[in-house]
C-alpha positions as CSV (number, residue, x, y, z in Angstrom):
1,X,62.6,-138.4,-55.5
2,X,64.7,-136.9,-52.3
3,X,66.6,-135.4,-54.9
4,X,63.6,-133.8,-56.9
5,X,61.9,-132.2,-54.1
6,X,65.2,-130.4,-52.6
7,X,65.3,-129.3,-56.6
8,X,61.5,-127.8,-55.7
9,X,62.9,-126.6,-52.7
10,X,65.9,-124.6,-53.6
11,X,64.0,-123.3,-57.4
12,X,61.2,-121.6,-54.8
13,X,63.8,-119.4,-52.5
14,X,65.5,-118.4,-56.2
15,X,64.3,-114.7,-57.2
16,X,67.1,-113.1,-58.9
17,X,69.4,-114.7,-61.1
18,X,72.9,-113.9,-62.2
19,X,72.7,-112.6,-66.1
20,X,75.7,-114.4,-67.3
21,X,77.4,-117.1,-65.5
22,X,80.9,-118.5,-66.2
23,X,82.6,-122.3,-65.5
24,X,85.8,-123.0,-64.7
25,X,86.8,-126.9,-65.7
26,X,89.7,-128.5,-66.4
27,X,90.5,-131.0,-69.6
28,X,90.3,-133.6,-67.1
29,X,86.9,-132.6,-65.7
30,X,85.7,-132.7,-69.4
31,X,87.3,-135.9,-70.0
32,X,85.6,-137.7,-66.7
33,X,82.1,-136.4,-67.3
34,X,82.2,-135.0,-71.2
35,X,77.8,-134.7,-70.9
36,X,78.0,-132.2,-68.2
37,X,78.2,-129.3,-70.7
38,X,74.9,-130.4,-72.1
39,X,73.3,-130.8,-68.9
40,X,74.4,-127.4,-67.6
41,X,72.6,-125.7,-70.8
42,X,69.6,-127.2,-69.8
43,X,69.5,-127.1,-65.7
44,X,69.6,-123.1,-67.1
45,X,67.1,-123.4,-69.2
46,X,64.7,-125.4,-66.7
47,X,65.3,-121.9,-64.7
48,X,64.9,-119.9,-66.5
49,X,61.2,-121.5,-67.3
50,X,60.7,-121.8,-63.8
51,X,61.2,-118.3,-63.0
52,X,59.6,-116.9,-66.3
53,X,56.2,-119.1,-65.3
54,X,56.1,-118.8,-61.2
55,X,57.2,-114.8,-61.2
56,X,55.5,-111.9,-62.2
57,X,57.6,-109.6,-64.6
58,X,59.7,-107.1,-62.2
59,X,62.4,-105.0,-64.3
60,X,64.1,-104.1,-61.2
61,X,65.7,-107.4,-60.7
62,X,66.9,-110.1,-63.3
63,X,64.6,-113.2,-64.3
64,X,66.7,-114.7,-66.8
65,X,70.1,-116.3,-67.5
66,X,71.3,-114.7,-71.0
67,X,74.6,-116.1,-71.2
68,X,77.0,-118.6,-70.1
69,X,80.5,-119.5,-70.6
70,X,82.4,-122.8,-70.2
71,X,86.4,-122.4,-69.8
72,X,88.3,-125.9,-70.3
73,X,91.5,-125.3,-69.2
74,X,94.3,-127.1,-70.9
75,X,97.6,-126.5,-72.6
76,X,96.6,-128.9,-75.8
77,X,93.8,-128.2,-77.4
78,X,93.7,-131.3,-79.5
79,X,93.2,-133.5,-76.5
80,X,89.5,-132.3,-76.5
81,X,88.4,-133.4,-79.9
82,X,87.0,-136.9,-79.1
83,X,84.3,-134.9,-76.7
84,X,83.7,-132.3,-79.5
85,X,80.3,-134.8,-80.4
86,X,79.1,-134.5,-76.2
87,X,80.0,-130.4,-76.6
88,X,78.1,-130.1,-79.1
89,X,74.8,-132.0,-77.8
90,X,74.9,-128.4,-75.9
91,X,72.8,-126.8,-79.4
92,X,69.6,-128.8,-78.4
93,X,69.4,-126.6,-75.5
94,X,71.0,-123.1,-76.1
95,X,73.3,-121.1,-78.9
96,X,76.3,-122.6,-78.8
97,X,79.2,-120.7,-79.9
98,X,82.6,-123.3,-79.5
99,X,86.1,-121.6,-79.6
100,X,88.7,-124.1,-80.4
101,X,92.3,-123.2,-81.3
102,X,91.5,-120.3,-83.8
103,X,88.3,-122.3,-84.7
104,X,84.8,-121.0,-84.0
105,X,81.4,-122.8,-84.3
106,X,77.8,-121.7,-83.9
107,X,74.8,-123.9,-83.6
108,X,71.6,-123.7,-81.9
109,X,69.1,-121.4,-80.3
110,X,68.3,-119.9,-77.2
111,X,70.9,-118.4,-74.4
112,X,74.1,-117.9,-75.7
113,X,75.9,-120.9,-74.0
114,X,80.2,-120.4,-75.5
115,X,82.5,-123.1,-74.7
116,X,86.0,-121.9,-75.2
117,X,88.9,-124.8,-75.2
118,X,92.3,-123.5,-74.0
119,X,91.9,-120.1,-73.8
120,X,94.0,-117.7,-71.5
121,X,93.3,-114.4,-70.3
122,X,97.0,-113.1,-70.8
123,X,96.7,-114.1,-74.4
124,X,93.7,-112.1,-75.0
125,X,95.0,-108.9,-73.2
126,X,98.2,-109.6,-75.5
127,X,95.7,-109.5,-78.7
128,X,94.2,-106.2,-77.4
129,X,97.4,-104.9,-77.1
130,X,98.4,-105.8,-80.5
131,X,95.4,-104.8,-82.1
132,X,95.6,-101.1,-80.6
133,X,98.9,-101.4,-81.8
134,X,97.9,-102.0,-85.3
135,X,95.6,-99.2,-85.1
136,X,98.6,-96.8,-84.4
137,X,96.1,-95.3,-81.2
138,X,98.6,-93.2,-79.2
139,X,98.5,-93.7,-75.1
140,X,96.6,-91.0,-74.3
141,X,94.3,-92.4,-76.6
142,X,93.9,-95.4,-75.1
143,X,90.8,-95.9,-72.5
144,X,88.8,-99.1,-70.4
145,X,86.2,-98.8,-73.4
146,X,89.1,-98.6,-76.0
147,X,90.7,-102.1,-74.5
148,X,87.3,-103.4,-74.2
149,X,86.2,-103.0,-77.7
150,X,89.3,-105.7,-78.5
151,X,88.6,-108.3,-76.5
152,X,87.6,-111.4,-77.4
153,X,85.0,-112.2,-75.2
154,X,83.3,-108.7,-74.3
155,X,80.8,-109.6,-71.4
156,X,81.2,-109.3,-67.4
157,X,80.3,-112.2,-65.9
158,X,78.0,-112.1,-63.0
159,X,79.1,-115.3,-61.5
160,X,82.2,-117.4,-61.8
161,X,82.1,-120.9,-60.7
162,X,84.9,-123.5,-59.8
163,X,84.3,-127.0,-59.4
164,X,86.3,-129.0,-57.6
165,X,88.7,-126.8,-55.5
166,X,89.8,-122.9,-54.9
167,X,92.3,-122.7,-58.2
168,X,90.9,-120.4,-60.5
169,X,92.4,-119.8,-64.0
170,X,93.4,-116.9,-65.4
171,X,90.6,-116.6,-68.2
172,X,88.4,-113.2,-68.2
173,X,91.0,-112.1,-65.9
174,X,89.9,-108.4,-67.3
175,X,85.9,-109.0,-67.3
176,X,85.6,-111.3,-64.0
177,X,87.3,-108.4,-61.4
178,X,84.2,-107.4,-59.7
179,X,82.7,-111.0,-60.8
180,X,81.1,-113.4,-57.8
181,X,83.3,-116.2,-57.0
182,X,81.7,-119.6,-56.1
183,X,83.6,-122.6,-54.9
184,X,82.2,-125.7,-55.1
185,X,84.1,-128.7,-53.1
186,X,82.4,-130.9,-55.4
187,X,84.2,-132.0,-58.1
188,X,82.4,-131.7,-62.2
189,X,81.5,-135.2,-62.9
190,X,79.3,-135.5,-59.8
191,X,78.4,-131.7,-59.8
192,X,74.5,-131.7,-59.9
193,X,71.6,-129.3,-60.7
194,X,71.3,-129.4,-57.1
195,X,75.3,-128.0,-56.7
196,X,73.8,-125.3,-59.5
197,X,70.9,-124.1,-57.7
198,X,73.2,-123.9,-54.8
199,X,75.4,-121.5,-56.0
200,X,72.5,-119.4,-57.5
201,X,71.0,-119.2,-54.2
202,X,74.1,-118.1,-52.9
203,X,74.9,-115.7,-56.0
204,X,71.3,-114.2,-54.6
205,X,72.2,-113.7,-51.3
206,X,75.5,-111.4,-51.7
207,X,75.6,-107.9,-51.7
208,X,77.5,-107.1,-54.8
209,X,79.8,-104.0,-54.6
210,X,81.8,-103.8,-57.6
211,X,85.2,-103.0,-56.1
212,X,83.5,-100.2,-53.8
């Protein structure tokens, strides 16, 4: 009950929302607490409802959560296919799109929600490189929007989170530069909505500068 009303508490002071948010989590993390996922997908869409009913429409600031990303950092992908069933459970709430190995799945509705298994940043810039490459573009050629156009995952997340220390990987290494960085001392199997609205609050509370 304590718990629900500091949930009241924190959703009222909650105005403007990052448009995309991104997790950081280890295979570990997933293996501890492999529902998490799921219950992320819908603490965002509880917000997003809350926030869409209590606030009048204001285009000058966001309302709404649009996307978020899950990165589950581990060299062997294979070690996550006995959660694949609890990853999944994520569809009831949002779109899922799941990239595993060279493996993609789609299921579900609502926000896009992508959980991507063992994915590196250096790989991907590696790809854009190579596709370029393939394209025979010559350097002068080649621009931000050029490189951008090849990548993998083409959105800039708002907010990054880490659970569980300050050892960030290197995934969206390109798109997160001018992302916000929260660090949560709590680790992801007792990371609660509460931890969430938490780091939206402080999300709201920066003055974002984008590298100026």
């Amino acid at each position: 009950m304590i718990y629900r009303f500091y949930e009241w508490i924190l959703l009222q002071g909650i105005v403007v929302l990052p448009a995309h948010i991104c997790f950081m989590i280890t295979g570990d993390d997933l293996r501890n607490a492999p529902e998490k996922i799921a219950l992320v997908a819908q603490w965002c869409g509880d917000v997003n409802r809350h926030l869409e009913r209590d606030m009048l429409h204001d285009s000058t600031v966001n309302r709404r959560i649009r996307g978020v990303t899950v990165h589950v950092s581990t060299p062997n992908h294979a070690e996550i296919v006995p959660f694949l069933p609890s990853i999944r459970e994520v569809s009831r709430y949002a779109n899922l799109i799941l990239h595993i190995g060279e493996q993609q799945e789609i299921a579900g509705e609502g926000i896009t929600f992508e959980v991507a298994v063992g994915k590196s940043g250096r790989d991907e810039i590696v790809s854009c490189i190579r596709i370029m490459a393939g394209e025979g573009l010559m350097p002068e050629e080649v621009s931000e929007e050029t490189f951008e156009r090849c990548l993998t995952f083409r959105y800039t997340p708002d907010l990054v989170i880490k659970t569980g220390g300050y050892h960030l990987t290197d995934f969206l290494i390109w798109q997160s530069v001018y992302s916000e960085l929260f660090f949560s001392d709590v680790n992801w199997k007792l990371f609660r909505k509460i931890d969430f609205l938490r780091a939206l609050r402080d999300y709201q509370a920066r003055v974002r500068r984008f590298g100026t």
